[in-house]
Phi, psi and omega in degrees: 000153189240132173210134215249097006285176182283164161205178212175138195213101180231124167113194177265121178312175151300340178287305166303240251294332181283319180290324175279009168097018194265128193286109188253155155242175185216130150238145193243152174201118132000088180315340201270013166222029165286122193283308187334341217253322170305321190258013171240349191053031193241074206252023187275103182139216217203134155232131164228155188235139161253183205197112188270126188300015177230024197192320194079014179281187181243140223227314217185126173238133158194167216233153130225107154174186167331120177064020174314315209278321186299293212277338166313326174289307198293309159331301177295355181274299188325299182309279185323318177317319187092358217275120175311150171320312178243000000 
């Protein structure tokens, strides 16, 4: 399915990490406070990351806006990596 703006999802939503008990952070960020998004003019979504509150992995990603599927990849490398958040 295609959709304008995109969206992209790799890993565990919030639901999921809650229903398998797993201790999460959550950070959400606004595309309109994306500096990239000034210079495409494109502010529309959203990125959010879950983060396992024990460890600092990236647990669960997801996107609505402009290039999801592109920033979506990098992200799952990150995951496969194992690569702390921060």
């Amino acid at each position: 399915m295609f959709t304008d703006p995109q969206l992209a999802r790799v890993g565990l939503s919030e639901s999921e990490a809650e229903r398998q008990g797993v201790t999460v952070r959550v950070a959400k960020l606004p595309m309109s406070k994306v500096l990239r998004t000034f210079a495409t003019d494109e502010t529309q979504g959203f990125m959010k990351v879950l983060v396992s509150g024990s460890d600092d992995r990236i647990l669960g990603f997801t996107m609505i806006g402009s290039e999801a599927g592109e920033i979506v990849a990098a992200v799952q490398t990150a995951m496969l990596a194992e690569l702390p958040y921060s």
